[in-house]
N, C-alpha and C positions, 0 to 999 in steps of 0.2 A: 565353485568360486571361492576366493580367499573373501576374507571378510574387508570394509573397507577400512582404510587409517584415518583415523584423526586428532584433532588436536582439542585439547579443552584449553579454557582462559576461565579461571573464577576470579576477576579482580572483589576484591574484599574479603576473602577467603582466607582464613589461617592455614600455614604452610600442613601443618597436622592434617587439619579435617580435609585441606583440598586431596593430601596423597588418601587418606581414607575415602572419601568418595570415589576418585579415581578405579581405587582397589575396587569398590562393589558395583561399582559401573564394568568394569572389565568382569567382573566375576560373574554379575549377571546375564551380560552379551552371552557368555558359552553355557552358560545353564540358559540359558533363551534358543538353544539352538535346537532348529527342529528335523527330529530325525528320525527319517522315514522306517517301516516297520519291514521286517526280513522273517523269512520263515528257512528252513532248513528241510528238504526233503528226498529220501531215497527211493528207488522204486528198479522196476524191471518191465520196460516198456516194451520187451517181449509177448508179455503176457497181455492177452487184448483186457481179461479184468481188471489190470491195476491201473486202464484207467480211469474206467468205471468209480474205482476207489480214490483215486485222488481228485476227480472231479467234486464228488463230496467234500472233502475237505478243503481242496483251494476254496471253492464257493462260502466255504465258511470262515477261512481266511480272507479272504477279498470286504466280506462283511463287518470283520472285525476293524477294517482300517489296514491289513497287509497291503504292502505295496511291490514287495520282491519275493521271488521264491527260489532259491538256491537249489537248484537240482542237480541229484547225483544217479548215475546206473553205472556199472560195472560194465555193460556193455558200450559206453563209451570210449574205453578202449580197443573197441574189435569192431569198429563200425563196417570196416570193410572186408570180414571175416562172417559172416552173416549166415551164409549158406542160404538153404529155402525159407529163411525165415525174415530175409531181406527187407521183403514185400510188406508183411504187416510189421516190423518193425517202424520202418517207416510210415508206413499208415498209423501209426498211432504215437507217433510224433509228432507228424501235421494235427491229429487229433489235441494232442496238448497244446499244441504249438495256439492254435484257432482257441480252443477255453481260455490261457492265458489271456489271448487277445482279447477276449468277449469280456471278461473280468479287471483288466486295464493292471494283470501281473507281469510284472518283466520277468523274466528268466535268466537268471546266470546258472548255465551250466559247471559242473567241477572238471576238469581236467588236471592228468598227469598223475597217477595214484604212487608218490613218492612218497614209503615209508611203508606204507599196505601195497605194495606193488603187484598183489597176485592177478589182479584183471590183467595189468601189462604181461605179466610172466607166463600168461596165458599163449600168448606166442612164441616164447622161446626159453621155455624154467632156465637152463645154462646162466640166462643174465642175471641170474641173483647174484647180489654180493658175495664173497665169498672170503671164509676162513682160514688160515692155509695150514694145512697138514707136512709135515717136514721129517724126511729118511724114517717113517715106518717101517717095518723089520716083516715082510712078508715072505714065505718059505713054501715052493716048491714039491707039491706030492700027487703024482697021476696027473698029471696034466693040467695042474691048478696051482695058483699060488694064493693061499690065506693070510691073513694077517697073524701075529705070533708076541704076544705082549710083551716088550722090550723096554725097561725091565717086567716082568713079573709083575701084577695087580689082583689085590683081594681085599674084600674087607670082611676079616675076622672079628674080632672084638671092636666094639667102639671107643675110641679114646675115652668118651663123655658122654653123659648125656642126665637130660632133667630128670629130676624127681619126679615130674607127672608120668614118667615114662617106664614102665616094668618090661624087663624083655626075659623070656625065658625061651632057650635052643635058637629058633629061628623065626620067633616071632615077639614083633614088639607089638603093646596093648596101650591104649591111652584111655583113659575112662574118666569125662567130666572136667577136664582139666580145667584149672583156674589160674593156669599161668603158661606159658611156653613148655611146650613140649616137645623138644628134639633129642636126636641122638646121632654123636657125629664121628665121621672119621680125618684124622689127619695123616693127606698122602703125600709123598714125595712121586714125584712126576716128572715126563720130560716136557719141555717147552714145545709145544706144536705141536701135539697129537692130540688125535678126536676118542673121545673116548663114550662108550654107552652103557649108561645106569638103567640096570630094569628092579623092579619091585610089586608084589601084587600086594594088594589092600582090599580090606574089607571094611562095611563102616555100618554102624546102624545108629541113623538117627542124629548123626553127626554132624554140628553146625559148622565145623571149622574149618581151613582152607588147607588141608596136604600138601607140600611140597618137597621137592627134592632142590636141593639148592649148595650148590659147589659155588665157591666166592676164593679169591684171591687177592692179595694186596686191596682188600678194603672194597672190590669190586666185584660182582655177580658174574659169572659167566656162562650162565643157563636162565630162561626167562619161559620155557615153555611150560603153559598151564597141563594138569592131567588131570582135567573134570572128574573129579570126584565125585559121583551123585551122593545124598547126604544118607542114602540108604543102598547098599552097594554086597552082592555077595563078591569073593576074592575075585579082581580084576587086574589085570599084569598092565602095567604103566614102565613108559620109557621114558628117557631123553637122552640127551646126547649135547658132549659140552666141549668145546675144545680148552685145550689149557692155555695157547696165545702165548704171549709172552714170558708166562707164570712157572716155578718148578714146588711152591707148594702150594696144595688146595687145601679146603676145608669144606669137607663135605657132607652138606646138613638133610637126614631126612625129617622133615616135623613140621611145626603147626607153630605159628607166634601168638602170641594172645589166648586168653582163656576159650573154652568151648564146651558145648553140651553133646554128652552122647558118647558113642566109644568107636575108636581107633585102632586098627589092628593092620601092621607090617608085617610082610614075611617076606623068605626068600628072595636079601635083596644082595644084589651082586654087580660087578664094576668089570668089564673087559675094554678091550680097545677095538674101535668099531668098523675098523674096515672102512673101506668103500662105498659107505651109504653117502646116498645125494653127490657122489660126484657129481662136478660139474666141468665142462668142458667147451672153452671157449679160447681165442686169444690172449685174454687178460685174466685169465686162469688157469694155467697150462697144468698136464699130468706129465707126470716124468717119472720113470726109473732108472736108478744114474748106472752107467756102463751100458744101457738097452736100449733098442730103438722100438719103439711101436710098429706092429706093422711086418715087422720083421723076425725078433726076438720074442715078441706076443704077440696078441691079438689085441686090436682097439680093446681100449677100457669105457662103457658107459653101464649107466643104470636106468634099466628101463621103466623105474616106478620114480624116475626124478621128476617133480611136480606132475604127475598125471595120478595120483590118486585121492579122493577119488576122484576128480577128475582133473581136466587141464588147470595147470596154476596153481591146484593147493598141494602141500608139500605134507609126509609121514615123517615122523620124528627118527620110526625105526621097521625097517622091513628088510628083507634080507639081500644084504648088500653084495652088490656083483663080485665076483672071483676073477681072477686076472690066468685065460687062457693062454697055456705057452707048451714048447715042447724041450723048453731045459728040462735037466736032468734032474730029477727029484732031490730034495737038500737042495736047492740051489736058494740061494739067500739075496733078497731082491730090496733094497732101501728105494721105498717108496713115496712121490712127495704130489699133492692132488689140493685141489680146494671144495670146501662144501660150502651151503647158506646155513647161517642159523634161522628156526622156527622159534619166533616173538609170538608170547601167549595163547591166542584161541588159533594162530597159524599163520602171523603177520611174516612175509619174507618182503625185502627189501630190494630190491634191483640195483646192478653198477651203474652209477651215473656217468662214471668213465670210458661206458664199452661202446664203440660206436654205433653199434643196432640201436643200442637204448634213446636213443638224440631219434634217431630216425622212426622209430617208433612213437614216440613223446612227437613228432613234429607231424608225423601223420595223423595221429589222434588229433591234434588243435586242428587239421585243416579240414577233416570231415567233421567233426562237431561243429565248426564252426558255420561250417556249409549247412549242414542240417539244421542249424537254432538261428542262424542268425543274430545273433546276441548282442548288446548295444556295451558288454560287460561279461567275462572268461572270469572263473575264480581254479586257481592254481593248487593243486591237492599236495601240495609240500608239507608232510605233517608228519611227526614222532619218526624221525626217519634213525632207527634205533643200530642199523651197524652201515658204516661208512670207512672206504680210503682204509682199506684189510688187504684190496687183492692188489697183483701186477699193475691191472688195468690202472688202478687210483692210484699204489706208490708212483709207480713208473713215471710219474706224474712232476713229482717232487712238491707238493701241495698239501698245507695243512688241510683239517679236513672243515675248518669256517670256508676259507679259500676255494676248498671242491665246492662245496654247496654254492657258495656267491656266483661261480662262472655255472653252475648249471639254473641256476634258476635268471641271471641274467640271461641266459640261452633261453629258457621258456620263455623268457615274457615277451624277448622280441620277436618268437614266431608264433604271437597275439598280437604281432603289429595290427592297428587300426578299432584294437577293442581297448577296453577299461581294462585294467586287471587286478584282481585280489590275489590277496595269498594271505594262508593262515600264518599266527602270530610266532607261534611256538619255535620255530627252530632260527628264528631270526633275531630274540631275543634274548638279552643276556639274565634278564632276571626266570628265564623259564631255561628253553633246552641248550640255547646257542652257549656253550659252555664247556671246558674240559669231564671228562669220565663220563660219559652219558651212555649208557648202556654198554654195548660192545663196538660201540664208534673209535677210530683210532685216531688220538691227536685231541686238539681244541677246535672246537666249532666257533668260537668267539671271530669275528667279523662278518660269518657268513650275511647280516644286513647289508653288507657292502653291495649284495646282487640285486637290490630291489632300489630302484630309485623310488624318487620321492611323489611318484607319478601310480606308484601302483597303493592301495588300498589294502590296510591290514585287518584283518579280520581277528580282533583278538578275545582267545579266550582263559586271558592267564588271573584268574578271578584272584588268585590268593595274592598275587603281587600287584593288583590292577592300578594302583598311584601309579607305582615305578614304571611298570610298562606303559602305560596310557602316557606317561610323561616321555617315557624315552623313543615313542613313535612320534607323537607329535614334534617332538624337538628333531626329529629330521624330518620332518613338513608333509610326513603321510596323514592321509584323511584315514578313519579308524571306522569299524561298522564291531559294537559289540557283539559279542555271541555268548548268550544266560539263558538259563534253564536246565539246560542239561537233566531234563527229567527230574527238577528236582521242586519247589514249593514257585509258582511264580510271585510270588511275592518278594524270592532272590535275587529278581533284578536290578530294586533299590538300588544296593549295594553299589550294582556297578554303574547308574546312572548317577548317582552321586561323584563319583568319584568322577564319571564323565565330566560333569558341568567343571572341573577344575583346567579342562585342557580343549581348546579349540581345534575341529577337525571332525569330532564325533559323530558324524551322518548316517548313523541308524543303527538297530535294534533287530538283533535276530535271536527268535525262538529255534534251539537248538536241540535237537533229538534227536539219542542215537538208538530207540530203541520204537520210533517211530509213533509215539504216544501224542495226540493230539487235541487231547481232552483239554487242555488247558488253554486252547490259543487265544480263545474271549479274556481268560484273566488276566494271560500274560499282555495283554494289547492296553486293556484298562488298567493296568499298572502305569504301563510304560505314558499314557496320556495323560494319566493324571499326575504322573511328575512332571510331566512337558508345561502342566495349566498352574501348576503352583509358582 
């Protein structure tokens, strides 16, 4: 419900003190606003224990004063993919379903995993977004055609590199450092080839974060983490980066910030990668120019594309298919294919463009929603980090705010008859909705144009929360925070302060992503006792 209008009259009042009153009367009204308490929780209702486990905990949520519980499973995207595990899946959903009830918790389920799309990609990896790779230079020998570095690629000497950094032959040492320690190369490159960095490491004791990191005009074009444990004998680490629009990189291997313990590179080396993660769809097409498929070769696919290790998650680096053909050896084959990129611990992304992906996304909402019966759907639209790269999205002619606006207007309407949430982040201009965001192409700036005023932002842009808080409410969405983030619950202050300045704000979710729930008594008595002040 909107709040009601009215009118004040202070005859006798100085013009001053009546517009100050005014002022603390309206200020007060939205700091007086009471807002209901939200928890955040993952799980795998596969498993008949977990929920066993989470009965413990809702039950201790319900006690604190929680009133909603935000639930997530990965199997929400394959509800109909089930196999023999159909049966107790759903028996123990009705199980939750009934504790919820007993407990007087609502349930808004997540749907649509845009940005983490691997539970979606689970039925068909091809629909990741995709990169595109353009006239690689692949050559002909026994029956095979390999890729063939055009130009040429090595990294001998390095341009630069820090003082914490000694390198002697073929291996670099970092010991202790007390300030950034990298050492880089600068390459001249061609625009659209995928290229793979391997290096092994060694580390003992080592607090600091290893990276390999290729950046171009001011911008990163590699994001995947290489878990470095902090005590490590030599382990061979990959990734793999496309150049995009770029012809110079700059490519860094090192550590920023100070650290304890010691660092050791070796044998690190740069080719051009072939055929890993192709992918092959409509709106991603392979092509060798003069050749037909089929014909001239043999199909190109890669049979470790998202199945390792298993469905949906994606290797950075395995050994990329060979393209079978019976030209004549030398024959010189300009090869052009799309792949996904892997975002940090293995985030891929899905085309919002490619028609499966709507029909997939619209299958998901109608069995979840059959299963939960939910009074309220929360839309998993979040860090959606590379967008509007392949056919499917240019083909389009759409900036990439514009792509996201028509697909998440497409979500929400086949959630006709529920509530709907959606997180804040990519609809926001003080957070992601913005030009250069990762490997996204274009400006994301209007993507809020897709969310009417009707669905509910769930925001959790703590460092900018005036501006945001302010710039949801000014387009008439009701707002539910999300604090905590495993961090002191005493950090919600913060943002309920900053709440009370903006009308809309109808509750408070304890947020975890590491499923930590020791604190939910704290975080509840925080949150009440700023509600009673």
């Amino acid at each position: 419900m909107k709040p009601a209008k009215h009118r004040w009259n202070f005859p006798c009042c100085p013009p001053l003190l009546c517009i100050l009153l005014i002022a603390a009367f309206a200020g007060s009204a939205a700091a007086g606003q009471k807002r209901e308490l939200w928890f955040y929780y993952a799980t795998n209702l596969q498993v008949d224990e977990n929920v066993a486990k989470l009965e413990a905990i809702w039950r201790r949520a319900a006690g604190a004063g929680f009133g909603v519980v935000m639930l997530t499973d990965s199997k929400f995207s394959r509800l109909g993919d089930l196999g023999s595990m159909e049966g107790r899946y759903f028996a123990n959903v009705a199980r939750t379903r009934k504790l919820a009830d007993d407990l007087k918790l609502r349930i808004v389920p997540v749907v649509y995993p845009m940005g983490w799309s691997n539970c979606l990609l689970w039925h068909n990896p091809n629909l990741a977004e995709g990169l595109p790779v353009k006239d690689a230079l692949f050559v002909v020998k026994g029956g095979q055609a390999g890729i063939v570095a055009d130009p040429p690629v090595g990294l001998a000497k390095p341009n630069w590199k820090d003082d914490t950094v000694s390198i002697a032959g073929n291996v670099a040492t970092v010991e202790n450092p007390g300030a950034n320690s990298r050492f880089v190369y600068n390459l001249k490159l061609p625009k659209y080839r995928s290229y793979h960095v391997s290096v092994s490491i060694k580390t003992e004791g080592f607090t600091g974060k290893p990276e390999i990191k290729p950046l171009a005009a001011g911008r990163a074009l590699q994001f995947q983490d290489l878990d470095v444990k902090k005590t490590q004998d030599w382990t061979q680490c990959h990734v793999v980066f496309n150049t995009l629009e770029n012809e110079e990189v700059i490519l860094y291997f090192g550590v920023w910030g100070g650290a304890k313990g010691k660092l050791q590179w070796r044998d690190w080396k740069i080719e051009e990668s072939g055929l890993i993660n192709v992918l092959r769809r409509p709106g991603a097409p392979f092509s060798i120019k003069g050749y037909v498929e089929g014909k001239d070769y043999e199909k190109v696919e890669d049979p470790n594309l998202g199945n390792k290790p298993w469905k949906g998650e994606y290797t950075s680096w395995h050994e990329p298919p060979a393209i079978k053909t019976k030209l004549p050896d030398g024959t010189q084959l300009r090869v052009s294919w799309f792949h996904p990129a892997i975002i940090y611990e293995g985030s891929v992304m899905c085309c919002v463009s490619e028609p499966q992906t709507m029909e997939l996304l619209a299958d998901e909402a109608r069995r979840v929603t059959a299963a939960w019966k939910p009074k309220a759907v929360m839309m998993g639209h979040d860090e959606i980090r590379i967008l509007n790269r392949d056919e499917a999205c240019q083909g389009r002619g759409l900036d990439a705010g514009a792509l996201l606006a028509d697909n998440a207007k497409a979500c929400v309407k086949l959630l006709n008859g529920c509530d709907v949430l959606a997180w804040s982040d990519m609809f926001d201009p003080n957070h992601n909705a913005r030009k250069d965001y990762y490997l996204v192409r274009g400006d994301l700036t209007g993507s809020w144009e897709g969310l009417d005023k009707s669905v509910t932002v769930v925001n959790w842009n703590f460092e900018h929360r005036d501006k945001s808080l302010k710039f949801f409410a000014g387009r008439g969405h009701k707002q539910v925070i999300a604090g905590y983030y495993d961090g002191a619950p005493a950090g919600v202050k913060d943002w309920l302060v900053a709440a009370d300045k903006v009308d809309g704000v109808v509750g408070v979710m304890y947020t975890t992503w590491v499923s930590k729930y020791d604190d939910l008594e704290a975080f509840a008595k925080v949150c009440k006792e700023h509600e009673a002040k």
